[in-house]
C-alpha positions in Angstrom: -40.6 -16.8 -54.4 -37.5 -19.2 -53.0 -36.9 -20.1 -50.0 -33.7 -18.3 -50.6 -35.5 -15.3 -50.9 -38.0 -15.8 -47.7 -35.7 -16.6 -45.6 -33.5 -13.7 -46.2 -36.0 -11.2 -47.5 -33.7 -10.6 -50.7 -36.7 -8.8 -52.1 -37.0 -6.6 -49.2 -33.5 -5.6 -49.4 -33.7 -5.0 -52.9 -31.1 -7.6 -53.8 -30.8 -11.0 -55.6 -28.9 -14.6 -55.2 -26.5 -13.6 -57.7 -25.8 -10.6 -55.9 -25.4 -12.0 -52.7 -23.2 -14.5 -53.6 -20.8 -12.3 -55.4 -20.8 -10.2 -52.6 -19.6 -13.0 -50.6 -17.0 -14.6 -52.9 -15.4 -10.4 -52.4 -15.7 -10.8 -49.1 -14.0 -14.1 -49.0 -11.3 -13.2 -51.4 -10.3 -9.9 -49.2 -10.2 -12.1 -45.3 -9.0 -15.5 -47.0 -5.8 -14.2 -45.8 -6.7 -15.0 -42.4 -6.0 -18.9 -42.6 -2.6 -18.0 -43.9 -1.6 -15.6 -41.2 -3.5 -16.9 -38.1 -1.6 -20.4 -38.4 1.7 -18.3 -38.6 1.2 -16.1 -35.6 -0.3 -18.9 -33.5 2.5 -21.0 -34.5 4.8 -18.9 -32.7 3.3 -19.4 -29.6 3.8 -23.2 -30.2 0.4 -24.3 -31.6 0.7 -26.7 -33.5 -0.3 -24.5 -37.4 -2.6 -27.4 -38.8 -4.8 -27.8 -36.6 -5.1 -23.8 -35.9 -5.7 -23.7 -39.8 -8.6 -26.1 -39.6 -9.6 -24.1 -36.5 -9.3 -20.8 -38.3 -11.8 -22.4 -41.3 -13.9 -23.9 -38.6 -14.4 -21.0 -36.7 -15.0 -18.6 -39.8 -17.2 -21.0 -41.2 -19.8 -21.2 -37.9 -19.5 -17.2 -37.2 -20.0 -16.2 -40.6 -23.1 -18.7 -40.5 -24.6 -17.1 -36.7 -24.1 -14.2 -38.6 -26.2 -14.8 -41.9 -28.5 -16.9 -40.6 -29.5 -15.6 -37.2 -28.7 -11.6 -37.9 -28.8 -11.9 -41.6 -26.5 -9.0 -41.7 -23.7 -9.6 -45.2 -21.0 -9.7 -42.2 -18.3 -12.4 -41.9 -16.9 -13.5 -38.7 -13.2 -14.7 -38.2 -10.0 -14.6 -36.0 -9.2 -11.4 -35.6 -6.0 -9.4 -36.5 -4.2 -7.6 -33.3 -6.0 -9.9 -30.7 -4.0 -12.9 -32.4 -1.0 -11.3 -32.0 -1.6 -9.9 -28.3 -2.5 -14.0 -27.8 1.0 -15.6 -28.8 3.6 -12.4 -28.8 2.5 -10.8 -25.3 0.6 -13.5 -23.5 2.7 -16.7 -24.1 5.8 -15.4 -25.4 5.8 -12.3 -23.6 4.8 -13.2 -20.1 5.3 -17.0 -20.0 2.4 -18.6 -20.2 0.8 -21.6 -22.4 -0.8 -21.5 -25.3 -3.7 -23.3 -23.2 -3.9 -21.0 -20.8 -4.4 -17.9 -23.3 -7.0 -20.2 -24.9 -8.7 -20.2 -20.9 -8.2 -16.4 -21.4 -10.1 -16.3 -24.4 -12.9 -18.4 -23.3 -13.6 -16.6 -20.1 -13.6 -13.0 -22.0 -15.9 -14.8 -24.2 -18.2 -15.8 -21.8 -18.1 -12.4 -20.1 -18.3 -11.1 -23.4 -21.6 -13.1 -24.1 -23.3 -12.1 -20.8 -22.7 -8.4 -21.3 -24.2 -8.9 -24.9 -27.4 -10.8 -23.5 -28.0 -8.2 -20.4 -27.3 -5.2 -22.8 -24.7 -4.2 -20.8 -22.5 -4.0 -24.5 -23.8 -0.3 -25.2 -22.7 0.9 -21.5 -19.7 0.1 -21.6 -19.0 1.2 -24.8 -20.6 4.1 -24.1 -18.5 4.5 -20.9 -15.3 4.8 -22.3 -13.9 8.0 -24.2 -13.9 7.9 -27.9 -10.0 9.4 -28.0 -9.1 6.1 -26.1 -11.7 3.5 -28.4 -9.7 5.2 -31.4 -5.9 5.2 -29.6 -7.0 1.4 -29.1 -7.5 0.8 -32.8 -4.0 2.6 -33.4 -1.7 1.1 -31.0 -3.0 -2.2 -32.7 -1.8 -1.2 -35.3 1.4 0.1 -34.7 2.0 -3.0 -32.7 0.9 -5.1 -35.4 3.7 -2.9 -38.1 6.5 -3.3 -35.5 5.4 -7.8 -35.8 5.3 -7.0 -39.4 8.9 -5.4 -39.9 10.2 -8.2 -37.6 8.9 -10.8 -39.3 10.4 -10.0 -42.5 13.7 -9.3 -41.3 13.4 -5.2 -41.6 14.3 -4.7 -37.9 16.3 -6.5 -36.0 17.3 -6.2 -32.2 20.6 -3.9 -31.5 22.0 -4.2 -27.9 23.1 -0.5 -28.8 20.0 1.0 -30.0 17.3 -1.6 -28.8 16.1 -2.3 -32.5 18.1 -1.1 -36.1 17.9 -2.1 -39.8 18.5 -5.9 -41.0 20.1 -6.7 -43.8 18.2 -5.2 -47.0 19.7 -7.6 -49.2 18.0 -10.8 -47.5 15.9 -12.8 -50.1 13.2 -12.3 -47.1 13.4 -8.7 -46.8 13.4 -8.2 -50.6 10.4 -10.8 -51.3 8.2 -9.0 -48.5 8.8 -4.9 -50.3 7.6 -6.4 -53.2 4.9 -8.2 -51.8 4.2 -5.0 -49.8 3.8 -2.9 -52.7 1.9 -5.7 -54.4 -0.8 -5.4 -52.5 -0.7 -1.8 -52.1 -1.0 -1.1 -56.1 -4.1 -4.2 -56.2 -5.7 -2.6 -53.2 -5.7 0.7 -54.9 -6.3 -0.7 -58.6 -9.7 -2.2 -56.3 -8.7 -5.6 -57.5 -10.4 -8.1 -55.3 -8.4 -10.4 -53.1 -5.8 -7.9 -52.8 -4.1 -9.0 -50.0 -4.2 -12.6 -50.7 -2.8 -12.4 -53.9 -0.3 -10.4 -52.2 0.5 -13.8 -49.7 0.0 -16.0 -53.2 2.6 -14.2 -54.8 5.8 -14.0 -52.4 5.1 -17.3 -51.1 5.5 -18.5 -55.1 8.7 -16.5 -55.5 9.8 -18.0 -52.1 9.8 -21.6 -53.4 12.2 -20.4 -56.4 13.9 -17.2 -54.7 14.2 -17.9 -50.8 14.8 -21.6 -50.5 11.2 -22.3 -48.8 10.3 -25.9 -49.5 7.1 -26.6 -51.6 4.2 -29.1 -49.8 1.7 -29.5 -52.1 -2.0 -27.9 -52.6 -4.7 -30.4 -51.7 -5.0 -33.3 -49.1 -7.3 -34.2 -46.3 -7.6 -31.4 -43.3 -5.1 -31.9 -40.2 -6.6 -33.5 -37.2 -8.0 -30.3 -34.8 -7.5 -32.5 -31.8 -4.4 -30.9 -30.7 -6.2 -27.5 -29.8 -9.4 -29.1 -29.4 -10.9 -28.1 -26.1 -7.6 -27.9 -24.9 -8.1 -24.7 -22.9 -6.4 -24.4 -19.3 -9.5 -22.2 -17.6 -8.1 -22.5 -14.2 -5.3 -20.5 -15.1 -7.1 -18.1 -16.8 -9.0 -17.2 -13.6 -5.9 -16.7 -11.3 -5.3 -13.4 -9.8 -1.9 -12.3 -12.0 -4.0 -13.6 -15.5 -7.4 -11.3 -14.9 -5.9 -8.4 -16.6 -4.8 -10.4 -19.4 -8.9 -11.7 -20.0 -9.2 -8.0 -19.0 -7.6 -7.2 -22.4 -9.4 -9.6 -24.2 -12.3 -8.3 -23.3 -11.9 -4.7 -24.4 -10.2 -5.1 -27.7 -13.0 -7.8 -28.5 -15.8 -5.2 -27.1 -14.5 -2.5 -29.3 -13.4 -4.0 -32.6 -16.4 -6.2 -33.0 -19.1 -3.2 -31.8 -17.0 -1.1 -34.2 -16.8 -3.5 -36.9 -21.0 -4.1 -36.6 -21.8 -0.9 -36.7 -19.3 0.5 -39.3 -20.3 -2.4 -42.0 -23.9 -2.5 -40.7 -24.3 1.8 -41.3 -22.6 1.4 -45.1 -25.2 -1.2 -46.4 -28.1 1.3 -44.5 -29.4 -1.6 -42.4 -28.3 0.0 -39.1 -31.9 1.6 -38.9 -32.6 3.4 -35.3 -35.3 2.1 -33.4 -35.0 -0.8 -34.9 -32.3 -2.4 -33.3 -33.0 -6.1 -32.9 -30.8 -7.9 -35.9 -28.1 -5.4 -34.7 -28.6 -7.0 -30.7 -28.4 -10.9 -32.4 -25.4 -9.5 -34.8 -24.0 -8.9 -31.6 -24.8 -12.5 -30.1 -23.8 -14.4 -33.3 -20.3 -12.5 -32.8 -20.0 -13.5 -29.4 -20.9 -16.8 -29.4 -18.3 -17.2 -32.2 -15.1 -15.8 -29.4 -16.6 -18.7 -27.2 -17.1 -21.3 -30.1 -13.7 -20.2 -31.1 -11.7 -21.1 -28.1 -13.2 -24.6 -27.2 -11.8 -25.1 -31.5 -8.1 -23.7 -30.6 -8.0 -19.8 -32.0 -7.4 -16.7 -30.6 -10.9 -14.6 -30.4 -13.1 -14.2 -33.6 -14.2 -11.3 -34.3 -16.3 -9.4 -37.0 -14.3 -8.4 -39.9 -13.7 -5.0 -41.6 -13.6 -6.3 -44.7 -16.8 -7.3 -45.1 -17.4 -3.8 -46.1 -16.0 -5.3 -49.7 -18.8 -7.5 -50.0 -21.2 -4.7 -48.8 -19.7 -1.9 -51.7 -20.6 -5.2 -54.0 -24.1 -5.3 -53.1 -24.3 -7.7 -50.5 -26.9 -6.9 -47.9 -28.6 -10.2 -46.3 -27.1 -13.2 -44.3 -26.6 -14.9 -47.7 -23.4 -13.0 -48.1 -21.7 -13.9 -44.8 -23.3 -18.1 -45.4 -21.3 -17.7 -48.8 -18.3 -16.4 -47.1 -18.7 -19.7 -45.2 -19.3 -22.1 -47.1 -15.8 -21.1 -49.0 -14.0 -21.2 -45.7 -15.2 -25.0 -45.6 -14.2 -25.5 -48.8 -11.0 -24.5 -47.7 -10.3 -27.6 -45.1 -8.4 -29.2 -47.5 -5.5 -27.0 -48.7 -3.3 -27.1 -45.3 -0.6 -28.3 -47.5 -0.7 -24.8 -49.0 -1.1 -23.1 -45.8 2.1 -25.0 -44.5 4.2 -24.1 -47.4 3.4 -20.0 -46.5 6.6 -18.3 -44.9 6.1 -15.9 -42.2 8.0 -13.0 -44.7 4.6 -13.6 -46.9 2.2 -13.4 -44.3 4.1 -10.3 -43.2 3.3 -7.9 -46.3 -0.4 -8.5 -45.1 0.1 -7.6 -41.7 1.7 -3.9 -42.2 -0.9 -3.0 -45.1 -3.9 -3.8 -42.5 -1.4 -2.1 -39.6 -1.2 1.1 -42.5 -4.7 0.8 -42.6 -5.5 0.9 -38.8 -3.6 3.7 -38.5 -6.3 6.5 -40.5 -7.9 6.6 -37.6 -5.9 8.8 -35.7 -7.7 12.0 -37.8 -10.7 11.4 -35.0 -8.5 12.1 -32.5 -9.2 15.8 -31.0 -5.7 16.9 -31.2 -7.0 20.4 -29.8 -7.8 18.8 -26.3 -4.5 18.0 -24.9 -7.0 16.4 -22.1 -7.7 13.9 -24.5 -4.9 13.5 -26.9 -1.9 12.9 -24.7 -3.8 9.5 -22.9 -4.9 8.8 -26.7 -1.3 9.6 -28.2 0.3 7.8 -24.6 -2.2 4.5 -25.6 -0.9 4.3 -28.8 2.8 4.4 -28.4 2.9 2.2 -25.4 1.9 -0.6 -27.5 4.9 -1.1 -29.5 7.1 0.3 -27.0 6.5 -2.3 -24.5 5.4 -4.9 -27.2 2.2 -5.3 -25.2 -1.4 -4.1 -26.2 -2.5 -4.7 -22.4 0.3 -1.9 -20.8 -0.6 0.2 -23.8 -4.3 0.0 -22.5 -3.6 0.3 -18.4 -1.3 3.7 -19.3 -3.6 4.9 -21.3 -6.5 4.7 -18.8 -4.8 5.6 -15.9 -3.3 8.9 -17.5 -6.8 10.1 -19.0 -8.4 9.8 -15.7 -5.2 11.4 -13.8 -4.9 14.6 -16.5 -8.6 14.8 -16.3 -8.9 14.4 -12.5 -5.1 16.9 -12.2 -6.8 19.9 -14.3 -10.3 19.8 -12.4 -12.2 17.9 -15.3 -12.7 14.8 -13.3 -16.7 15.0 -14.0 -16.1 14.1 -17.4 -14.7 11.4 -16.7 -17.3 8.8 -16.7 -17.6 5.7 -13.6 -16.5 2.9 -15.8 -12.6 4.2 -16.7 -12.4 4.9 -13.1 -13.1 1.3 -12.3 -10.6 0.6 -15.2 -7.8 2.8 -14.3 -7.9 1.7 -10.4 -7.4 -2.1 -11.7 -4.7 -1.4 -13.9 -3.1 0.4 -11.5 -3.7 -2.4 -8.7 -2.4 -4.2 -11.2 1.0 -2.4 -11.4 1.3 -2.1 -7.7 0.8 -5.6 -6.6 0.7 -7.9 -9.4 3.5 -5.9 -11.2 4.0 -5.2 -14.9 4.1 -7.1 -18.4 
C-alpha cells in the first residue's frame, strides 16, 4: 500500500491515483477560469491584475490543499464568483471606498467567519434563516452577476432616457462575446471538459486578430504580490457605516461555501450523518482560506461548485482538490496570458455561471406568497440597485414585515429578526448604498 493510498484511504473510497488525479485535472479545467476573470473584476476596483492573478493562484493553491489534506474531501477552493463582484462594483466603485478597505472587510468576515465555524455556531445560523431567502440569495447573484456580464461586453449600455438600452450589436466586442457565449454553452452541453475556459481561450484569440486587443506573450516569471500583499485597511472595515458591508460578506460567504460543501460533499456520498467530522474541518479549511485570502489581496475564497466535475469523474479523496492545486501553482507563470484577456472574454463566462445560478429559483415556494415576494423582492433588488447588500437588507426586512403583518410572526425564527432590525438601522441612520 502507498503512502498515497494511506493517507487518503483511496482504498476505502473505492478509488485509485489515476482516478484521483483525473478527477482533478476536470476540476481544474472547469474553475481555471477564475484567474482570468478574478484579475478582470478586481482590476476594476483599481487592483493592480498581476499581483491579484498571483493571488488568485496562491489562494486556490492553499485552499484547495486545507481542503485535500485536512478534510480530504475532492473539493477545490478559490475566489468566489458574485462575492468578487459585490467587492470592486458595490463596495469600492459603488460606495467609495478602497480597494484596502474591502480587503479589511474581507478579513474581518473571515475571521468572524472562522469563529462561527470553530464554536459550531455555522449550522445555527444557517439553520436560522429561511430557505426561500438562502435560494433568492443565490439568484440575485446571479442576476447581478448577468447585468456585469451584459455591461461588460457592451450589450447594455446606460440611457439617460431609459436608465439602461441596447449597445451597438455590431461592436467587434459585442459580436466576439455571442460567440463566445454560445461557445461555451454548446461545450458545456457537449460535456466537454474545460468548457468555460476554452470559451475565454477562444474570444480572447479572435480578439488579438478581430478586436484590436494587443498580444503579451504566454510564459514569464509571476508578478510581484507585494502590491496587495497584507495590504488590508482593517480599521476602516470596523467603522460604524462599513459593518453592513462585512455584514454582507459574511452571509453570502456562509451560504455559498455551506451550500457548496454540502451539495458536492452529498454527490460523491461522503456526506454520511452522524459522522460529521471531515464535513466540520471541510468547513475550517474553507474558512481559513477567506482569511488566508485577504492578507494575499482577493476578494473571499470560497468552495467551488464545480468541483462537482471532478466528483461525476470519480474523484472522492483530498487527492483531487491537492491536484487541483498543484495546477494552480503551475499556473504562476502565465500572467502574460492572463494580461492579454479582455474583459468582453471574461464576460461570456460570467452570464453562463449567472444562467446557471439562476435554476434555482424552482425551490422557491411560489404557492406561499409569505415567502415568495421577500424571495422574488431579494432577487430583483440586486440588479436594480447594483448592490447584493440592499438586495439582502430588503429582502429581510420584508419577510419578517409580511410574516409579522399577516399574524405568522412565530415562524419567523430570532436570527432574521436580529438581521432585519440592523438593516433597517442601517437605512435609518447610516442611510443607503
Amino acid at each position: 500500500m502507498s503512502a498515497l493510498d494511506r493517507y487518503f484511504k483511496l482504498g476505502e473510497h473505492g478509488t485509485t491515483v489515476r482516478t484521483e488525479v483525473l478527477a482533478g485535472i476536470t476540476t481544474f479545467l472547469t474553475m481555471a477560469y477564475i484567474m482570468f476573470v478574478n484579475p478582470s473584476i478586481l482590476g476594476d476596483a483599481g487592483m493592480p491584475k498581476g499581483s491579484v492573478f498571483v493571488a488568485t493562484c496562491l489562494i486556490a493553491a492553499l485552499g484547495s490543499v486545507l481542503m485535500g489534506l485536512y478534510a480530504n474531501y475532492p473539493i477545490a477552493v478559490a475566489p468566489g464568483m458574485g462575492l468578487n463582484a459585490y467587492f470592486a462594483y458595490v463596495v469600492v466603485l459603488g460606495m467609495g471606498y478602497t480597494w484596502q478597505a474591502a480587503l479589511g472587510a474581507v478579513f474581518v468576515s473571515g475571521c468572524l467567519f472562522l469563529l462561527v465555524t470553530i464554536f459550531r455556531i455555522r449550522d445555527q445560523i444557517i439553520n436560522g434563516i429561511p430557505p426561500s431567502i438562502r435560494v433568492a440569495i443565490t439568484v440575485g447573484i446571479g442576476l447581478f452577476l448577468a447585468l456585469i456580464a451584459l455591461k461588460s461586453a457592451g450589450v447594455v449600455v446606460e440611457s439617460k432616457a431609459t436608465l439602461v438600452t441596447l449597445g451597438d450589436l455590431h461592436s467587434p466586442s459585442v459580436i466576439l462575446f455571442t460567440l463566445g457565449f454560445f461557445l461555451i454553452v454548446v461545450l458545456d452541453r457537449l460535456r466537454v471538459p474545460g468548457a468555460i475556459l476554452i470559451g475565454i481561450l477562444a474570444v480572447t484569440v479572435a480578439s488579438f486578430i478581430f478586436g484590436g486587443n494587443q498580444f503579451q506573450g504566454v510564459f514569464s516569471a509571476p508578478p510581484s504580490i507585494a502590491p496587495t500583499f497584507l495590504q488590508l485597511d482593517i480599521k476602516t472595515a470596523l467603522s460604524t457605516g462599513f459593518l453592513n458591508v462585512v455584514l454582507v460578506f459574511f452571509l453570502v460567504e456562509l451560504f455559498d461555501a455551506t451550500g457548496t460543501l454540502m451539495g458536492v460533499a452529498k454527490r460523491a456520498g461522503l456526506l454520511v450523518p452522524g459522522k460529521m467530522e471531515r464535513f466540520h474541518r471541510s468547513l475550517l479549511a474553507d474558512s481559513g482560506a477567506i482569511f488566508a485570502g485577504s492578507l494575499l489581496g482577493t476578494s473571499s475564497a470560497t468552495a467551488y461548485v464545480e468541483s462537482a466535475s471532478g466528483v461525476q469523474a470519480g474523484g472522492r479523496t483530498g487527492l483531487t482538490a491537492v491536484t487541483v492545486a498543484v495546477l494552480f501553482l503551475a499556473c504562476l507563470f502565465i500572467a502574460p496570458l492572463a494580461g492579454s484577456v479582455p474583459a468582453y472574454a471574461t464576460a461570456p463566462a460570467l452570464l453562463f455561471v449567472a444562467c446557471l445560478m439562476l435554476k434555482e429559483l424552482t425551490e422557491v415556494d411560489w404557492a406561499d406568497t409569505t415567502e415568495a415576494i421577500p424571495a422574488a423582492i431579494t432577487a430583483v433588488m440586486m440588479p436594480f440597485t447594483y448592490s447584493i447588500a440592499n438586495g439582502l437588507a430588503f429582502g429581510f426586512i420584508s419577510y419578517a414585515a409580511i410574516k409579522l403583518f399577516t399574524g405568522r410572526a412565530r415562524e419567523v425564527h430570532w436570527m432574521v429578526w436580529i438581521i432585519a432590525a440592523l438593516f433597517v438601522f442601517k437605512f435609518a441612520y447610516i442611510g443607503g448604498h
